[in-house]
PyMOL Python script that loads the backbone (N, CA, C, O; Angstrom):
from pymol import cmd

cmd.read_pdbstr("""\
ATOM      1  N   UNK A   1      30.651  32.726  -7.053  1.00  0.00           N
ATOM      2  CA  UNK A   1      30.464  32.103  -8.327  1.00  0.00           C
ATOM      3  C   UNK A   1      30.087  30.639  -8.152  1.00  0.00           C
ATOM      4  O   UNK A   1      30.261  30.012  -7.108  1.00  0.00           O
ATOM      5  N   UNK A   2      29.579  30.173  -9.220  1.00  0.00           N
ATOM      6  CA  UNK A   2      28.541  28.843  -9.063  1.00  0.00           C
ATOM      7  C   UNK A   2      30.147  27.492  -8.992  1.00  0.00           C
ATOM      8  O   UNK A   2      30.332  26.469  -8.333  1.00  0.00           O
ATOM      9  N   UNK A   3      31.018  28.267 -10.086  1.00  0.00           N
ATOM     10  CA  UNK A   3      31.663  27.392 -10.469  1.00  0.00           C
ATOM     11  C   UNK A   3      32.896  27.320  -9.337  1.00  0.00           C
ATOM     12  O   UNK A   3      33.842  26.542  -9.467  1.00  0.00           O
ATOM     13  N   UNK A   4      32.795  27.971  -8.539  1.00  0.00           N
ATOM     14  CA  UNK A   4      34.063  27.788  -7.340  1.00  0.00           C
ATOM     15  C   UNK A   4      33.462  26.990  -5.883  1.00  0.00           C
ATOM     16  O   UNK A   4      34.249  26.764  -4.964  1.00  0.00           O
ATOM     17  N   UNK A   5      32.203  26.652  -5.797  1.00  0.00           N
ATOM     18  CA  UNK A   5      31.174  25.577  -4.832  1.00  0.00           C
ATOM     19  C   UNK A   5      31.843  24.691  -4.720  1.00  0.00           C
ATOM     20  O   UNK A   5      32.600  24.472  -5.666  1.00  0.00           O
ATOM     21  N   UNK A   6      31.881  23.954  -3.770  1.00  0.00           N
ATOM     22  CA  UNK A   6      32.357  22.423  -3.372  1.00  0.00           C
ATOM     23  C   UNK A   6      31.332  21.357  -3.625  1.00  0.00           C
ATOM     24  O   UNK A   6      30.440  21.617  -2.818  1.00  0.00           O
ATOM     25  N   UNK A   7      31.047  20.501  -4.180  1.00  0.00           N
ATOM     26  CA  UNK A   7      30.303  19.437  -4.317  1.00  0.00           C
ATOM     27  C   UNK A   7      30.549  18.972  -2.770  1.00  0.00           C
ATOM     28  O   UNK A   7      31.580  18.542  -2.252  1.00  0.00           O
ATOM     29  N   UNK A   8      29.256  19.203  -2.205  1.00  0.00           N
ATOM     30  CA  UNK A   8      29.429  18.544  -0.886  1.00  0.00           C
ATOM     31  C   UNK A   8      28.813  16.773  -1.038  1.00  0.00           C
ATOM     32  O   UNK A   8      29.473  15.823  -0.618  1.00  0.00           O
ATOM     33  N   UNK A   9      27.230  16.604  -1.822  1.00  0.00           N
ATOM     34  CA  UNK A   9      26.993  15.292  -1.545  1.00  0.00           C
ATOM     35  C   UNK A   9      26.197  14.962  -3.221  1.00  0.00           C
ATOM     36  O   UNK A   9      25.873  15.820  -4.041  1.00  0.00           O
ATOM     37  N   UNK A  10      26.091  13.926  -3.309  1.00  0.00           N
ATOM     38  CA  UNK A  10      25.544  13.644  -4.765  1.00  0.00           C
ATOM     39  C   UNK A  10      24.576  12.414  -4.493  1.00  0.00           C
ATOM     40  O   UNK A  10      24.952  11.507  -3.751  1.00  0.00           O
ATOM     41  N   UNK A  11      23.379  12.391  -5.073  1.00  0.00           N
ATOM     42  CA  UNK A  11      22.448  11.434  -4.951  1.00  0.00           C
ATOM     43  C   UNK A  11      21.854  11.123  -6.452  1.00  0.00           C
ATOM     44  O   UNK A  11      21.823  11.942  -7.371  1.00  0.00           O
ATOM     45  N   UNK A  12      21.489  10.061  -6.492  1.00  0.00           N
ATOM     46  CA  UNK A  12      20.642   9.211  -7.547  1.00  0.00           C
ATOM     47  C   UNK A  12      19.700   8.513  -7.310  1.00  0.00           C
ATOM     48  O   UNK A  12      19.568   7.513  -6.604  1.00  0.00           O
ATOM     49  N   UNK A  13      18.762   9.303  -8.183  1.00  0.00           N
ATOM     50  CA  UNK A  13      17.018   8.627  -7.822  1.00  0.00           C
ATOM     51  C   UNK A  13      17.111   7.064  -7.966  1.00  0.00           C
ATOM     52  O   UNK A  13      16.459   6.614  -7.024  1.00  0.00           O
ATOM     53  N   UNK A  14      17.647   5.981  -8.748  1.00  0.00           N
ATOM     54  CA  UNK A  14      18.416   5.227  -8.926  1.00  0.00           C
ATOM     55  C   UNK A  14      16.697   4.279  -8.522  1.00  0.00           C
ATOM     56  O   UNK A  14      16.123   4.310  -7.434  1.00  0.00           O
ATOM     57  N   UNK A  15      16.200   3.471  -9.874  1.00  0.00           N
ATOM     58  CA  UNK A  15      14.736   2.857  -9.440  1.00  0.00           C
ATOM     59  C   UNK A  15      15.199   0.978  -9.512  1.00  0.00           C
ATOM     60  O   UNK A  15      15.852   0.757 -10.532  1.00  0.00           O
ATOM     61  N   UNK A  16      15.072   0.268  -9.029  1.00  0.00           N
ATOM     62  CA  UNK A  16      15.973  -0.904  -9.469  1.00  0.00           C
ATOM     63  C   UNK A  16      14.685  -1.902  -9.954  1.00  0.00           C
ATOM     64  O   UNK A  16      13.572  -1.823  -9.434  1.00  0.00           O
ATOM     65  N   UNK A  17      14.966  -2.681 -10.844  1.00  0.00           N
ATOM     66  CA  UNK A  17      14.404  -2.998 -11.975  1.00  0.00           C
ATOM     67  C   UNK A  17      15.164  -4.885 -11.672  1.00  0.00           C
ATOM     68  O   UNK A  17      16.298  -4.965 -11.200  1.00  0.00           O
ATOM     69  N   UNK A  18      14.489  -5.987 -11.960  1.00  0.00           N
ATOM     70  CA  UNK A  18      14.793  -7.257 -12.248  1.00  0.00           C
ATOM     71  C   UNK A  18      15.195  -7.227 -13.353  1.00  0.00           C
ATOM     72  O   UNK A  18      15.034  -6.097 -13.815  1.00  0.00           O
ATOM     73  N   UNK A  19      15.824  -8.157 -14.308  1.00  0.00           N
ATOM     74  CA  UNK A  19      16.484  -8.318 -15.572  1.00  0.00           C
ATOM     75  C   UNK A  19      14.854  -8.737 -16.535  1.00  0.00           C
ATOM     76  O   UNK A  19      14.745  -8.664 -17.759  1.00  0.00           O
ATOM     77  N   UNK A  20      14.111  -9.024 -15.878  1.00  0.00           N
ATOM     78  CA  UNK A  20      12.978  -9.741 -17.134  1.00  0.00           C
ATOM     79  C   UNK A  20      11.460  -8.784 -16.799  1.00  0.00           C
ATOM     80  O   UNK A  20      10.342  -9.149 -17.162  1.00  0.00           O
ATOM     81  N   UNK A  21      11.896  -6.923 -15.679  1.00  0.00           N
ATOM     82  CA  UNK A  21      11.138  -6.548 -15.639  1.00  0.00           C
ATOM     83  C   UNK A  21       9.792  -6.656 -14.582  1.00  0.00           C
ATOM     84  O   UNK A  21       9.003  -5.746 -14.330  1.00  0.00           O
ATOM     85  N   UNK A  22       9.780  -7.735 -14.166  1.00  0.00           N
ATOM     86  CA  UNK A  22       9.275  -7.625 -12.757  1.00  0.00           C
ATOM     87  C   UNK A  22       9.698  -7.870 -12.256  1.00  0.00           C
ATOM     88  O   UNK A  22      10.820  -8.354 -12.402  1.00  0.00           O
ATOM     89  N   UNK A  23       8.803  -7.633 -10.813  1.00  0.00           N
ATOM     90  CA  UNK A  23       9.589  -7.457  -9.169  1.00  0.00           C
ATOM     91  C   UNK A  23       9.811  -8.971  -8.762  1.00  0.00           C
ATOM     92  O   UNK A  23       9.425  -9.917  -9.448  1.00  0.00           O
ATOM     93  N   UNK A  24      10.164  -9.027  -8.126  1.00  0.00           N
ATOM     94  CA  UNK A  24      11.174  -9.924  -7.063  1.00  0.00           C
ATOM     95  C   UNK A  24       9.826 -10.211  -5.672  1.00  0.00           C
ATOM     96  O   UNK A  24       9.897  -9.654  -4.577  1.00  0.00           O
ATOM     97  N   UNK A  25       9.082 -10.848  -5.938  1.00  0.00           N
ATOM     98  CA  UNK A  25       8.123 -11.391  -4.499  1.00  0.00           C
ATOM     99  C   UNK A  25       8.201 -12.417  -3.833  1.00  0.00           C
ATOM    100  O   UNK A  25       8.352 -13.476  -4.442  1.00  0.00           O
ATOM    101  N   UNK A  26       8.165 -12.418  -3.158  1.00  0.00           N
ATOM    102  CA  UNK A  26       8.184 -13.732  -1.864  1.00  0.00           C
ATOM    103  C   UNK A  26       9.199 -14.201  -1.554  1.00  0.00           C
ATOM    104  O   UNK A  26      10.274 -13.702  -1.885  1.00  0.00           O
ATOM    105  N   UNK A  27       9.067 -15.474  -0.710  1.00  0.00           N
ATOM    106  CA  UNK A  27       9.846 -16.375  -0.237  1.00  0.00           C
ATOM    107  C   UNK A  27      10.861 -16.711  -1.124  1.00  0.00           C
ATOM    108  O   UNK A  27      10.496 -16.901  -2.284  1.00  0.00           O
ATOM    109  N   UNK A  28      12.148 -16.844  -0.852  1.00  0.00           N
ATOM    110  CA  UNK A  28      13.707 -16.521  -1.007  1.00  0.00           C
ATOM    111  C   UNK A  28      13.652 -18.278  -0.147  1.00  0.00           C
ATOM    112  O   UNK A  28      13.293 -18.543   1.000  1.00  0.00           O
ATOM    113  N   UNK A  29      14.287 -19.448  -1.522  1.00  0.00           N
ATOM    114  CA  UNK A  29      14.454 -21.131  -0.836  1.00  0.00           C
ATOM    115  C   UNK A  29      15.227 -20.642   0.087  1.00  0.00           C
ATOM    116  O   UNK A  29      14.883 -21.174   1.143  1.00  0.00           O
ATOM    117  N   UNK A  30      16.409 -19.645   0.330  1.00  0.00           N
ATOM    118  CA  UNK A  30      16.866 -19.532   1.842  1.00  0.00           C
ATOM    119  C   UNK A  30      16.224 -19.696   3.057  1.00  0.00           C
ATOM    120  O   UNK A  30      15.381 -18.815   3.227  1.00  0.00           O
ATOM    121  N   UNK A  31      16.293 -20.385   3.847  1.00  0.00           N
ATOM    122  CA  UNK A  31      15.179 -19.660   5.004  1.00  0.00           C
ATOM    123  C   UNK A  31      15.490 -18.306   5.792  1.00  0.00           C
ATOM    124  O   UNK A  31      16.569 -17.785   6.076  1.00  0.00           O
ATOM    125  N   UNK A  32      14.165 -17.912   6.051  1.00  0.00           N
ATOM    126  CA  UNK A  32      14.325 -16.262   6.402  1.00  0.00           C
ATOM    127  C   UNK A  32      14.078 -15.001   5.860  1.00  0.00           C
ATOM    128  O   UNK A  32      13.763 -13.963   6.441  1.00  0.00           O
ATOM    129  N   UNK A  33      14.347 -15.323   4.109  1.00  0.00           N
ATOM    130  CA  UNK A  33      14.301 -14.519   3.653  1.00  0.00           C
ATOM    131  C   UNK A  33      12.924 -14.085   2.668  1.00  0.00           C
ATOM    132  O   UNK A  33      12.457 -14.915   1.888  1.00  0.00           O
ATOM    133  N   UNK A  34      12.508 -13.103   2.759  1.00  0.00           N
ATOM    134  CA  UNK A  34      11.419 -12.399   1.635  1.00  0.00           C
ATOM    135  C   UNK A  34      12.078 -11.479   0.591  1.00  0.00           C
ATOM    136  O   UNK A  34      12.725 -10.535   1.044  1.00  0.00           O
ATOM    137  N   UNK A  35      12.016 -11.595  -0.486  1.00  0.00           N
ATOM    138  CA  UNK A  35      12.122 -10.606  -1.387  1.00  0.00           C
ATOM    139  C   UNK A  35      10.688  -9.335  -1.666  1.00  0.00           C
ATOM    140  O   UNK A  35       9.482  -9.561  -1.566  1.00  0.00           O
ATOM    141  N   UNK A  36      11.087  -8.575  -1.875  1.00  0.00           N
ATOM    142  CA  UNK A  36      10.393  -7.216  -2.075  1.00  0.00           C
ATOM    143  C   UNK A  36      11.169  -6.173  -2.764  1.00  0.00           C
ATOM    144  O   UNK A  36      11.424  -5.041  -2.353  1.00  0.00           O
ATOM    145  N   UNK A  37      11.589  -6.863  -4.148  1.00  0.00           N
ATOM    146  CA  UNK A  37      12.843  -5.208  -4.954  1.00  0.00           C
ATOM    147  C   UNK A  37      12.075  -5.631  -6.374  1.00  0.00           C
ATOM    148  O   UNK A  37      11.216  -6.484  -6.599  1.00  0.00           O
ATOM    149  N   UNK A  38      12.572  -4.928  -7.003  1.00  0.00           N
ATOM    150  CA  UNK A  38      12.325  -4.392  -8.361  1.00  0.00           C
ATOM    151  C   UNK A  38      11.068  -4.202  -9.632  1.00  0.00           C
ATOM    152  O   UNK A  38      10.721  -4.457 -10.786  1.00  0.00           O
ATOM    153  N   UNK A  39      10.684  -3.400  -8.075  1.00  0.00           N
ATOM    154  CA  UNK A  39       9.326  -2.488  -8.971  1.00  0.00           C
ATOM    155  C   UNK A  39       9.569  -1.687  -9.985  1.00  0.00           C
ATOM    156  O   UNK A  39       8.639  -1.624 -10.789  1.00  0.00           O
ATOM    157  N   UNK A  40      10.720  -0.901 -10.283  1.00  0.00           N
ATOM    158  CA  UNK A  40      11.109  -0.079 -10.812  1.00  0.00           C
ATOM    159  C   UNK A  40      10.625   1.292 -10.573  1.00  0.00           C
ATOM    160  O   UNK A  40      11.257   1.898  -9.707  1.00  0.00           O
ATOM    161  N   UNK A  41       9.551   1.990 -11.194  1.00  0.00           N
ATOM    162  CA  UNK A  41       8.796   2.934 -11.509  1.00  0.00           C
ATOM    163  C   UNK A  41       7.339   2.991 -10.982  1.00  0.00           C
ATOM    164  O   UNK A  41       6.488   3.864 -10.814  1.00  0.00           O
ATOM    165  N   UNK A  42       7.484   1.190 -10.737  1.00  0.00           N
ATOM    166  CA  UNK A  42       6.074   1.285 -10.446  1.00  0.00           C
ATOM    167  C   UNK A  42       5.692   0.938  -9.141  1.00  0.00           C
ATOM    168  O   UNK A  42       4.523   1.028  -8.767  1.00  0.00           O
ATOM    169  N   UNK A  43       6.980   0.391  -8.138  1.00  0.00           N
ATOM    170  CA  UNK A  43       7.150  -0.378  -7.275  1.00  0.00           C
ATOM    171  C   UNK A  43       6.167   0.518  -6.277  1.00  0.00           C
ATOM    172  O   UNK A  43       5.334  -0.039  -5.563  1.00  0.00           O
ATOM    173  N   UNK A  44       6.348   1.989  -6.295  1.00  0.00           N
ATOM    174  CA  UNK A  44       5.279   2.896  -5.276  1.00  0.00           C
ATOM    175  C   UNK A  44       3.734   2.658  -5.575  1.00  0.00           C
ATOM    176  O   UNK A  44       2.818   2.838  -4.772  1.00  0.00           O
ATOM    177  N   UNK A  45       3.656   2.340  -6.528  1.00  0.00           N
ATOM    178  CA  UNK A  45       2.106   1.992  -6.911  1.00  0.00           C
ATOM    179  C   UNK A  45       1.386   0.632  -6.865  1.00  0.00           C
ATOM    180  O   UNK A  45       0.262   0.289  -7.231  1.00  0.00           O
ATOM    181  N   UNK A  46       2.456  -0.057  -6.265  1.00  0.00           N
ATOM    182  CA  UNK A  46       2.444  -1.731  -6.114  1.00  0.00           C
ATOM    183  C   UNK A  46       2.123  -1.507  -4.538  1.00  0.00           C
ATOM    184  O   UNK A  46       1.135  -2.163  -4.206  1.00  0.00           O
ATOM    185  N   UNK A  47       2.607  -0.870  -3.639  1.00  0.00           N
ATOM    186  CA  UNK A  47       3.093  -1.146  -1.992  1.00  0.00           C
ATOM    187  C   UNK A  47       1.812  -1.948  -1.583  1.00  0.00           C
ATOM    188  O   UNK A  47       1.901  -3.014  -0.974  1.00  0.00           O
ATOM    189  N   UNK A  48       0.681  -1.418  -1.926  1.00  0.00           N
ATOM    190  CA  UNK A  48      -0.449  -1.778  -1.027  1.00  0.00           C
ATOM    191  C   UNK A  48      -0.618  -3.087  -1.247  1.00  0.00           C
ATOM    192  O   UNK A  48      -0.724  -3.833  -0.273  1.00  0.00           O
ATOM    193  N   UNK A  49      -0.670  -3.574  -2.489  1.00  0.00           N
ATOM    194  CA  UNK A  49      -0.935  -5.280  -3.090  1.00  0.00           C
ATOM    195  C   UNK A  49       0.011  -5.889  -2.844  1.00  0.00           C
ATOM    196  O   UNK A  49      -0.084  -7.100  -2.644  1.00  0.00           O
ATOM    197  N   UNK A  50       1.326  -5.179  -2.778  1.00  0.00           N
ATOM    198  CA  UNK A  50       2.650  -6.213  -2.200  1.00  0.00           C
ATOM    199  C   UNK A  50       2.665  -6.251  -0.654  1.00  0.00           C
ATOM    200  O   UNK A  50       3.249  -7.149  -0.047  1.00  0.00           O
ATOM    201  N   UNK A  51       2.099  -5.391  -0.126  1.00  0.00           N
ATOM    202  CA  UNK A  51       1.928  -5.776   1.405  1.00  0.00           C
ATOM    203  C   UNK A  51       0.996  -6.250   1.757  1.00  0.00           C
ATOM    204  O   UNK A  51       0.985  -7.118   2.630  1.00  0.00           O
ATOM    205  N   UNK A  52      -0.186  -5.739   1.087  1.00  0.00           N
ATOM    206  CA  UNK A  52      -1.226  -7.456   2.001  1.00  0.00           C
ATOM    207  C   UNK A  52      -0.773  -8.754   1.226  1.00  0.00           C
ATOM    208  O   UNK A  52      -1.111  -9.664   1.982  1.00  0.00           O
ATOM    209  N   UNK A  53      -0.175  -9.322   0.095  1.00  0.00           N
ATOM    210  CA  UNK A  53       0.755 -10.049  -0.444  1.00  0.00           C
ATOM    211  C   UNK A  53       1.319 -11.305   0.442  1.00  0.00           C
ATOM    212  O   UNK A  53       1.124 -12.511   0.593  1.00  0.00           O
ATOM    213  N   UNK A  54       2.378  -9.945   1.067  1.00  0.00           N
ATOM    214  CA  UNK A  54       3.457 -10.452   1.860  1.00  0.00           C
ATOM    215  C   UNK A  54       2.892 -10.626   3.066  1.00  0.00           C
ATOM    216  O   UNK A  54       3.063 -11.738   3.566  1.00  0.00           O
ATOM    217  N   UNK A  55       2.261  -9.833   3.680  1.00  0.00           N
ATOM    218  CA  UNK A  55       1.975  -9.684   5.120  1.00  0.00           C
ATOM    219  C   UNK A  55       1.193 -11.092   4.636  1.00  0.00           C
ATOM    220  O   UNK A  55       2.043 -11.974   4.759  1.00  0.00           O
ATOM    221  N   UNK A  56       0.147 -11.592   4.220  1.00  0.00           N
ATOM    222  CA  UNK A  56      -0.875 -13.151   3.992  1.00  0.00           C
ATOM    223  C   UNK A  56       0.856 -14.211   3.906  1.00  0.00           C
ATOM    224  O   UNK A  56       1.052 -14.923   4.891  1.00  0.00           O
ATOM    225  N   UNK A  57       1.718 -14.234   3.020  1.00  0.00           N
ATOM    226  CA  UNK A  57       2.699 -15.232   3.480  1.00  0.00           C
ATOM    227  C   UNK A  57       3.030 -15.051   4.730  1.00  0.00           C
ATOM    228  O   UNK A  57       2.591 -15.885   5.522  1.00  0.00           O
ATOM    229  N   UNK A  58       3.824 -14.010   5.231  1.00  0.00           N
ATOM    230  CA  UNK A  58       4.479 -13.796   6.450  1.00  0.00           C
ATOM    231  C   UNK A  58       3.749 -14.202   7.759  1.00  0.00           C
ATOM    232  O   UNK A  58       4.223 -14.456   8.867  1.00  0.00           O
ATOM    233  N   UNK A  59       2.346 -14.191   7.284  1.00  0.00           N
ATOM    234  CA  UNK A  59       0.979 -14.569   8.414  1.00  0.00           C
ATOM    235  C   UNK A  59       0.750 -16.518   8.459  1.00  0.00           C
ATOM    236  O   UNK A  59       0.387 -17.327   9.312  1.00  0.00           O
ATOM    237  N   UNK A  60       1.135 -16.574   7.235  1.00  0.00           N
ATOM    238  CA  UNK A  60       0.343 -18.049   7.188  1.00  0.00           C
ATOM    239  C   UNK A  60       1.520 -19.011   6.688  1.00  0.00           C
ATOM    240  O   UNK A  60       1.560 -20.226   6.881  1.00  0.00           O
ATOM    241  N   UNK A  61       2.428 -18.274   6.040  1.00  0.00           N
ATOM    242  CA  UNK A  61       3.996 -18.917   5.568  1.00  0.00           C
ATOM    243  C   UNK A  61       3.330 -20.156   4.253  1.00  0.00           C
ATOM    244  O   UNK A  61       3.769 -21.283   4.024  1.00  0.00           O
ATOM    245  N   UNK A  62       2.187 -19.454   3.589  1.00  0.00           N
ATOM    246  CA  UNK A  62       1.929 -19.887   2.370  1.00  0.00           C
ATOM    247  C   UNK A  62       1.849 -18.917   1.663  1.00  0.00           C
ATOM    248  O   UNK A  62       1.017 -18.086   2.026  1.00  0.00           O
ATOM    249  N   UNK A  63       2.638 -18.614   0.411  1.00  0.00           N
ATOM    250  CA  UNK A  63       2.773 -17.693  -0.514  1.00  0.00           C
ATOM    251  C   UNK A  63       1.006 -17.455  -1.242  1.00  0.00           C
ATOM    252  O   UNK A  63       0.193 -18.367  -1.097  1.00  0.00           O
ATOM    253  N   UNK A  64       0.665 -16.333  -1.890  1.00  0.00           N
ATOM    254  CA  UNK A  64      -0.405 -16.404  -1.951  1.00  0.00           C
ATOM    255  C   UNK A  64      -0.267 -16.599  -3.743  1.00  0.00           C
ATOM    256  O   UNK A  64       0.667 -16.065  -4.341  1.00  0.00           O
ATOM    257  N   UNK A  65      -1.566 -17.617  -4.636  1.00  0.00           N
ATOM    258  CA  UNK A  65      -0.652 -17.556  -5.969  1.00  0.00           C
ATOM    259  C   UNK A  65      -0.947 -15.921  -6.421  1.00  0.00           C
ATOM    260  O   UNK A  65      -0.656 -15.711  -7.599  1.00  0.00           O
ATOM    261  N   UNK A  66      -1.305 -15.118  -5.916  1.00  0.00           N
ATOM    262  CA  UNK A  66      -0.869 -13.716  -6.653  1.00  0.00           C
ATOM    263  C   UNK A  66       0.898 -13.504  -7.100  1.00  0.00           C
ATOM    264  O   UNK A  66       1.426 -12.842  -7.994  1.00  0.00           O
ATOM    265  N   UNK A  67       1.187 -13.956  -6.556  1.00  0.00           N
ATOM    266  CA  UNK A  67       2.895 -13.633  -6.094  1.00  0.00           C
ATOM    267  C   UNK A  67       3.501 -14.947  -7.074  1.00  0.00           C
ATOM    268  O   UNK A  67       4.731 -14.917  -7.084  1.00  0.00           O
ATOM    269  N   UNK A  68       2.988 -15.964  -7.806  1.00  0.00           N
ATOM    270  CA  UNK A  68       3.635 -17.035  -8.084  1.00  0.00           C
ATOM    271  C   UNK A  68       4.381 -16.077  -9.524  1.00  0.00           C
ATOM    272  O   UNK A  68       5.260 -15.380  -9.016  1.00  0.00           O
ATOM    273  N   UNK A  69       4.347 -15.887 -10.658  1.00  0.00           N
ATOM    274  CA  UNK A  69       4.340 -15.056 -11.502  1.00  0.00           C
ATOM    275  C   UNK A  69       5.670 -14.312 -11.016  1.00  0.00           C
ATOM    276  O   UNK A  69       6.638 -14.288 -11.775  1.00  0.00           O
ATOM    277  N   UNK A  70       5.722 -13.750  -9.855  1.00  0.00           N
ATOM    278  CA  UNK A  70       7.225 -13.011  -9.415  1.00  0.00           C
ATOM    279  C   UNK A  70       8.088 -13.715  -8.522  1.00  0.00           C
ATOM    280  O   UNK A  70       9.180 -13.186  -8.316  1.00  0.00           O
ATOM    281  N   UNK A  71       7.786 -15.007  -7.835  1.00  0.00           N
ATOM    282  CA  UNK A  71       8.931 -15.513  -7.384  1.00  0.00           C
ATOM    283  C   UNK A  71      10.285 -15.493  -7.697  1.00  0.00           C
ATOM    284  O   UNK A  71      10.791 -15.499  -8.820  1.00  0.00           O
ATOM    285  N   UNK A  72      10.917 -15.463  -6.432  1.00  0.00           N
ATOM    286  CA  UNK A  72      12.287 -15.172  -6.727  1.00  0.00           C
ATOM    287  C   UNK A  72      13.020 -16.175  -7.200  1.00  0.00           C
ATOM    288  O   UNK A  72      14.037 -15.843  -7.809  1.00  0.00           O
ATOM    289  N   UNK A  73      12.773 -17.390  -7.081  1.00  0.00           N
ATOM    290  CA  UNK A  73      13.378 -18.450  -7.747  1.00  0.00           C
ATOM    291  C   UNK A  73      13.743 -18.539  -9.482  1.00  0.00           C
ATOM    292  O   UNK A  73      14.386 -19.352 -10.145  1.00  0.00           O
ATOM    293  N   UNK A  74      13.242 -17.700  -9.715  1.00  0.00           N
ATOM    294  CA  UNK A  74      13.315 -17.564 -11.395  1.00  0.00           C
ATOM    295  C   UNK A  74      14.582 -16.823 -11.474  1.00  0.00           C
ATOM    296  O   UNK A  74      14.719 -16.333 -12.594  1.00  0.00           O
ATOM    297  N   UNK A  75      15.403 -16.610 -10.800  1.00  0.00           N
ATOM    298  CA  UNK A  75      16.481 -16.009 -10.699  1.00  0.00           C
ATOM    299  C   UNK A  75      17.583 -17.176  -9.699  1.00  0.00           C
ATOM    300  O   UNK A  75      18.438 -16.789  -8.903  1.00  0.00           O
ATOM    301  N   UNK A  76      17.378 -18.100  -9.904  1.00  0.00           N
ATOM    302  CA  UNK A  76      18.673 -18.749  -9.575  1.00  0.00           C
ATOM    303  C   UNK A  76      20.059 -18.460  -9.382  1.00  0.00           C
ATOM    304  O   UNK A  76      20.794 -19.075  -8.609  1.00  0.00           O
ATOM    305  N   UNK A  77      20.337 -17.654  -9.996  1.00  0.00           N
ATOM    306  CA  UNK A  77      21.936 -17.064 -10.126  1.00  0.00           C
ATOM    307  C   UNK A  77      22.005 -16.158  -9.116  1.00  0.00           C
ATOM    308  O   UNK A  77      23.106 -15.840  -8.666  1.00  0.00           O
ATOM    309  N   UNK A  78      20.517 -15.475  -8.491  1.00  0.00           N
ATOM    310  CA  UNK A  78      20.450 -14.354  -7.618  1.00  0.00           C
ATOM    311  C   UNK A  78      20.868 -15.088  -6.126  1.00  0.00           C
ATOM    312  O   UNK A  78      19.855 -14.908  -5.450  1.00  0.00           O
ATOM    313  N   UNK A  79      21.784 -15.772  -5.341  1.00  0.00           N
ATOM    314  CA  UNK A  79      21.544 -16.373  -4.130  1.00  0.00           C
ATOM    315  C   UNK A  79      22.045 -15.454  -3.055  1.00  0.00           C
ATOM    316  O   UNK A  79      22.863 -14.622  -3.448  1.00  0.00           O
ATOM    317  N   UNK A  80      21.776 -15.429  -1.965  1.00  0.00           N
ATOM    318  CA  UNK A  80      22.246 -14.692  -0.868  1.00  0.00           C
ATOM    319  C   UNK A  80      23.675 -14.965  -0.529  1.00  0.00           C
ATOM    320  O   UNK A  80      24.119 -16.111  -0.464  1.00  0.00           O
ATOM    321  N   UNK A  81      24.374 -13.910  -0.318  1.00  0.00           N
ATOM    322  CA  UNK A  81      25.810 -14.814   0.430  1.00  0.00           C
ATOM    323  C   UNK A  81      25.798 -15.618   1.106  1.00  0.00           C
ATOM    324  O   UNK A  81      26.564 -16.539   0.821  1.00  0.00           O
ATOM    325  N   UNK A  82      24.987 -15.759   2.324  1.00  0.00           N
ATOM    326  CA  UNK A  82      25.414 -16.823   3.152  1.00  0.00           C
ATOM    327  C   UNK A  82      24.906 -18.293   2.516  1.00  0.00           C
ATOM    328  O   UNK A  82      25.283 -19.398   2.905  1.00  0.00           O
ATOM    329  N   UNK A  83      24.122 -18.064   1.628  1.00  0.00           N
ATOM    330  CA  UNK A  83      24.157 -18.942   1.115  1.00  0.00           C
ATOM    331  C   UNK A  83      24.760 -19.615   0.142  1.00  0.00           C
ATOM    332  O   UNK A  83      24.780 -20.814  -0.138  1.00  0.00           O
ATOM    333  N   UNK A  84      25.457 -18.277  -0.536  1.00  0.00           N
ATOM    334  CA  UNK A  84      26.671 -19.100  -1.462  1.00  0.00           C
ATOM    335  C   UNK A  84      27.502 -19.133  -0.432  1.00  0.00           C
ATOM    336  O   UNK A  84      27.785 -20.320  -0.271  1.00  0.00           O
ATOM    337  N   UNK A  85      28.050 -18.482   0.355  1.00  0.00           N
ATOM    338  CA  UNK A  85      29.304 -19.000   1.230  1.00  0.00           C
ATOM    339  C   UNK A  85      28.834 -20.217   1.220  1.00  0.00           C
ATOM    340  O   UNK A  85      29.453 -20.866   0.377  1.00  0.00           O
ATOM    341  N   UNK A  86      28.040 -20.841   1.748  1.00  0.00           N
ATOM    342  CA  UNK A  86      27.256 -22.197   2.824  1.00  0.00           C
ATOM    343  C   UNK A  86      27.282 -23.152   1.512  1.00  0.00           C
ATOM    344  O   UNK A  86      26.919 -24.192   2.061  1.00  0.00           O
ATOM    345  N   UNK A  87      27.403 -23.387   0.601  1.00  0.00           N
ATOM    346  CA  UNK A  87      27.192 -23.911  -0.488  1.00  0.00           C
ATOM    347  C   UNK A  87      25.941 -24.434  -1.455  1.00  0.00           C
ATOM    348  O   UNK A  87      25.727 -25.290  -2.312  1.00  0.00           O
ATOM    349  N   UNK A  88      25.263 -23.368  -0.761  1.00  0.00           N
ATOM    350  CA  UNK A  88      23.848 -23.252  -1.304  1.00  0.00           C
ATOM    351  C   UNK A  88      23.400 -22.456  -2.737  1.00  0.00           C
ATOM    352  O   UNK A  88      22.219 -22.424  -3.083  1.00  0.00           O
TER     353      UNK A  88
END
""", "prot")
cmd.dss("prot")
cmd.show_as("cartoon", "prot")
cmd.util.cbc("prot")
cmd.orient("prot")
């Protein structure tokens, strides 16, 4: 019977989304860090423009202005731990 099965594992398509709807691009004032999240739905249909994007910063460590529009800085409140540990 269906109803005597063990739930062995449970997953969620789970698409993650920014609060104002676009993604999260580039350079993170941390050093080190790149952002690349919240395409949502569309983030698979983005990959190719977000990777020659990123790969042109990551190459030349000048953001390209395609990407100005999604910087991560518009999210201030978003900081990395070590950088809030660090008092950043």
């Amino acid at each position: 019977e269906l109803g005597e099965l063990v739930l062995a594992e449970a997953r969620a398509g789970l698409r993650p989304a920014a609060p104002d709807g676009r993604p999260a691009l580039g350079e993170d004032p941390a050093d080190g860090l790149v952002w690349a999240v919240g395409g949502f739905r569309h983030g698979i249909l983005f990959t190719p423009l977000v990777a020659e994007a990123l790969a042109a910063l990551l190459a030349g460590g000048q953001a390209p202005h395609v990407l100005e529009p999604f910087a991560p800085e518009r999210f201030p409140e978003a900081r990395p731990v070590a950088a809030s540990a660090a008092g950043g």
